[in-house]
N, C-alpha and C positions, 0 to 999 in steps of 0.2 A: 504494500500500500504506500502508494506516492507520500511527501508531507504537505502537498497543498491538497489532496483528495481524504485526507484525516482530517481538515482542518472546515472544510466544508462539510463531512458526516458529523462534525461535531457543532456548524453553525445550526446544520440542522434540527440534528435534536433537543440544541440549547431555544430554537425558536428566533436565532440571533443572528446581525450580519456575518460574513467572514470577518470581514475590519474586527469587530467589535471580540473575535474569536483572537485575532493578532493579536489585538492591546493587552487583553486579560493573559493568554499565555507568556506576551517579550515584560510582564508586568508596567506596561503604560496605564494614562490616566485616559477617562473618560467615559465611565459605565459605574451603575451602582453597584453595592454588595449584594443585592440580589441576584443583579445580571452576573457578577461574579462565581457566586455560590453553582448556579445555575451550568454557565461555564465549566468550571472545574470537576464539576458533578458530571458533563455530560463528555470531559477529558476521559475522567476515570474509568466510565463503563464503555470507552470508543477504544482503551489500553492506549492510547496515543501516547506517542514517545518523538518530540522534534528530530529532526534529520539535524546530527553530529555539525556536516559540513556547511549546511544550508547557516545553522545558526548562526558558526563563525565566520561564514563571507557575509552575514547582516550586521554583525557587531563586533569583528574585527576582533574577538576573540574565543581563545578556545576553551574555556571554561576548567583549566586545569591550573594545578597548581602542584609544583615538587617540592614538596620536602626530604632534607638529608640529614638523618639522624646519625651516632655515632657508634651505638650500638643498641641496635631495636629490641633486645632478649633483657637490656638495664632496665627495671619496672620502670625509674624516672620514664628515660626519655619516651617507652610504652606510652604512661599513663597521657604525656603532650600529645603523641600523636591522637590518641585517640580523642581527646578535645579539641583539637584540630578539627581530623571528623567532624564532632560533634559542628561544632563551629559552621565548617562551611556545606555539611549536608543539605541544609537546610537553605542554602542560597543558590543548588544547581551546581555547584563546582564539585570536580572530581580528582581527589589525591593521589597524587603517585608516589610512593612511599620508597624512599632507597637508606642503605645500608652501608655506610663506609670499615665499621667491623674497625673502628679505630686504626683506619690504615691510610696516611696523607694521600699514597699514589692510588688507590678505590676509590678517596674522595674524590679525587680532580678527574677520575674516569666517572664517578658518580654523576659529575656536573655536566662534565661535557655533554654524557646521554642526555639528562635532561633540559640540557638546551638545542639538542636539535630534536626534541620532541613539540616543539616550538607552544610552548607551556603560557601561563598568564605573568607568572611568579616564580619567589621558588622562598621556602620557610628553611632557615638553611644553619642546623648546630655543626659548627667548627673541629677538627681538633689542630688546627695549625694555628700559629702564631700571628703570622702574616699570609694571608693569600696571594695565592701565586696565579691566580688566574685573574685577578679583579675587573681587567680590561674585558673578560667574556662577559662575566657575572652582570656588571655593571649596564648592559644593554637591556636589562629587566630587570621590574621591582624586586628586591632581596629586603627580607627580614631577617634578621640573625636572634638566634633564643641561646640563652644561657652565656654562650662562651663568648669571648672579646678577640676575634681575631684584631691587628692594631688596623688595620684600613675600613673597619666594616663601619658605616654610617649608620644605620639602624640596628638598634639593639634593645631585645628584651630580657631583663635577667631577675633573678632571683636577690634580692640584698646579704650577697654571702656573706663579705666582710661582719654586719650585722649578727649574721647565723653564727660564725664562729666565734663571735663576741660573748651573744649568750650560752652556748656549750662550754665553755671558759667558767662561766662566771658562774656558771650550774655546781661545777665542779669545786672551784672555789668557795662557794657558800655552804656546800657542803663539806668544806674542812678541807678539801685538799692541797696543799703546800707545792707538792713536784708532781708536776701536770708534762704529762708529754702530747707530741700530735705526730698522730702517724697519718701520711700522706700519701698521694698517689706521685708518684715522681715525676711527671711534666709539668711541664711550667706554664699550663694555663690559667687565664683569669681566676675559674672559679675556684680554683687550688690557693690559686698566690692570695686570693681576696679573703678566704675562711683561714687562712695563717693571720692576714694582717689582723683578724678579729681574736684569734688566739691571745698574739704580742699586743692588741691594745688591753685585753684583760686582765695578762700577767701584770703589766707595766702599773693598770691602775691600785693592783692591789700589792706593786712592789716586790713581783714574785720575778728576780730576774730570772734570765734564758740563756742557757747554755746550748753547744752543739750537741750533747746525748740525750736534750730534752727533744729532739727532732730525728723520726724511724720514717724511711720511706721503703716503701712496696708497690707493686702494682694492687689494683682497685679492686680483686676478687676474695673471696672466702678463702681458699687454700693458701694465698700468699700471704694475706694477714696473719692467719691459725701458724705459719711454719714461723713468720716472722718473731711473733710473739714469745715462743718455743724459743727459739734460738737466741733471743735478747736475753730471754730471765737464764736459760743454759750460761750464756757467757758473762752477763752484767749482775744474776742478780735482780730482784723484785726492788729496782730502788727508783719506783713512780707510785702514788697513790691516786691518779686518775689519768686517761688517756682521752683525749680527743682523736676521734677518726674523721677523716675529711667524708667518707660515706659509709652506708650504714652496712655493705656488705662486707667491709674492712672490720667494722667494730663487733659483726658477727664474729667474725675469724678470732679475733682477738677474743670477744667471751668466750668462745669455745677451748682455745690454747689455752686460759687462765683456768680454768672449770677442770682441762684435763690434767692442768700440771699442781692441782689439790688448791688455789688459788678463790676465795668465796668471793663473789661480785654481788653486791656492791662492800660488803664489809672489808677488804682486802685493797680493793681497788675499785674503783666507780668509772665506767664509761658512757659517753656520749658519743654518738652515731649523726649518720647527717642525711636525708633526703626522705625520711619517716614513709620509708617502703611496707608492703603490706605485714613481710615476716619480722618487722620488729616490735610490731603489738605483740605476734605472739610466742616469741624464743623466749627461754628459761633463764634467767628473769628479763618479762617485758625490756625492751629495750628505748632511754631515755636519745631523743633526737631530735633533730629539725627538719620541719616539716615548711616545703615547699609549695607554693600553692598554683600547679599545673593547671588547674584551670584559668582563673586568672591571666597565668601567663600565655597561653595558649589562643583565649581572646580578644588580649591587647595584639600579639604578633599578627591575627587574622582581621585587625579591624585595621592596623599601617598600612597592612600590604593591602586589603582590597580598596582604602583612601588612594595608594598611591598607584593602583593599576586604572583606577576609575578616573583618577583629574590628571595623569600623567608626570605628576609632580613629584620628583625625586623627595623623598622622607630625610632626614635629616634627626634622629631626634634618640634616646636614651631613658626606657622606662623601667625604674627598679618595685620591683615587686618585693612586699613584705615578708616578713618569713615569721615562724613560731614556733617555739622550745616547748616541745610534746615531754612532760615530764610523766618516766614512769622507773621503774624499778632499779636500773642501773647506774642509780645516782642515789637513791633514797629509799632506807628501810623503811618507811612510812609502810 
């Protein structure tokens, strides 16, 4: 079935012109909510579905949008995409979801496909520094979520530096003197920003920082759990709370601590960070911050479809709040 011979079975049995079939499907003005209801009513039982190509040579676009996440299996960056979804289901746009698997040269092959998929956009978390492609990028609206590549113009992020301010201060109000932070070992924003929240905590409470107050690992369960193991092996249990920069780090480490006869929180108290589903419920709850993905997921889809729609390059930096889910691994309460 042709898309102008759907479009007349449906003026038909709406009772209504074609025109008047156009307006209410490209969403123009000039018909009541009746005539609408009516419309919409008689889309549904006609199954009409606009022709793909028809749309985009009316409106000069093709209704898609790429997003490139870092590692889609991380619940974080899951839980955005799927508010994303959420997000633009509901406006006729259709997500292409890619996969960089934390690998700079997948990234920049990531992008490339998605720009000659000849897309609206593209929702785009980083793991490099600086972008090596920005002259492609730059030909279409880019949102960047979380991470601070240094050239990217638009950015939505989480207020880490804040986040790792109060896991700090979590830790120190509950008594703890020698606070270490175990990190993930690149040198990206959301790393460097949840340290500077660490060092402005110690600083206020005059808890200075040494180099063996700082363990780095990579970002998963096994290497935090081996990490932990092997510090108290070589160094010794001489920390009474740990800051993890994410929360599937600060699993590993309650687990290392748990297996090496170690009581959490009496022994030592941790804070986690990105309030993933499995830290409400590991032995004992686990104390974190919690990021608020929807939110952010919102703002990145309301930049870019301003800046696909008026053609006007975004410009702009919006930090999202965060909040210290206090639960068990910080207070015998």
């Amino acid at each position: 079935m042709s898309d102008s011979k759907s479009i007349f079975d449906i003026a038909k049995k709406a009772n209504v012109s074609i025109a008047t079939v156009s307006r209410v499907i490209n969403g123009q003005k000039g018909y009541s909510e009746k005539t609408k209801q009516k419309v919409m009513d008689a889309v549904k039982e006609c199954g009409y579905r606009p022709n793909a190509n028809a749309v985009r040579l009316r409106t000069c676009k093709s209704f898609c949008i790429g997003v490139l996440v870092p590692d889609i299996t991380n619940e974080f960056f899951a839980k955005i995409v799927r508010e994303l979804e959420n997000f633009f289901i509901g406006l006729k746009y259709t997500l292409i979801i890619c996969d960089s698997n934390e690998d700079i040269e997948k990234e920049n092959l990531q992008i490339n496909k998605l720009l000659n998929l000849d897309i609206d956009g593209i929702i785009y978390i980083s793991g490099q520094e600086q972008l090596g492609n920005i002259k492609k990028i730059s030909s279409i609206p880019v949102v960047y979520i979380d991470r601070r590549p240094q050239n990217a113009n638009v950015l939505i992020r989480s207020d880490n530096e804040r986040g790792g301010y109060l896991a700090v201060r979590e830790l120190i109000n509950d008594g703890c003197k020698k606070i270490i932070i175990a990190r993930d070992p690149r040198n990206v924003s959301t790393i460097i920003e949840r340290k500077n929240g660490y060092l402005r905590a110690l600083s206020e409470s005059a808890i200075p920082f040494n180099a063996d107050m700082e363990v780095i690992c990579r970002p998963d369960y096994d290497s935090a759990k081996k990490m932990i193991e092997n510090l108290i092996s070589e160094q010794g249990c001489y920390f009474d709370g740990i800051f993890c920069t994410c929360d599937m780090m600060a699993l590993g480490v309650l687990n290392g601590l748990t297996d090496m006869q170690y009581k959490v929180p009496e022994d030592v108290k941790i804070v986690g960070f990105d309030n993933i589903s499995i830290s409400k419920f590991c032995s004992p709850p686990m104390t974190t911050v919690s990021q608020d993905t929807k939110l952010i997921a919102q703002n990145a889809g309301r930049v870019l479809l301003k800046e696909i729609e008026t053609g006007v390059p975004a410009q702009t930096e919006i930090k999202i709040p965060v909040e210290l889910k206090v639960r068990k691994t910080t207070s015998k309460k």
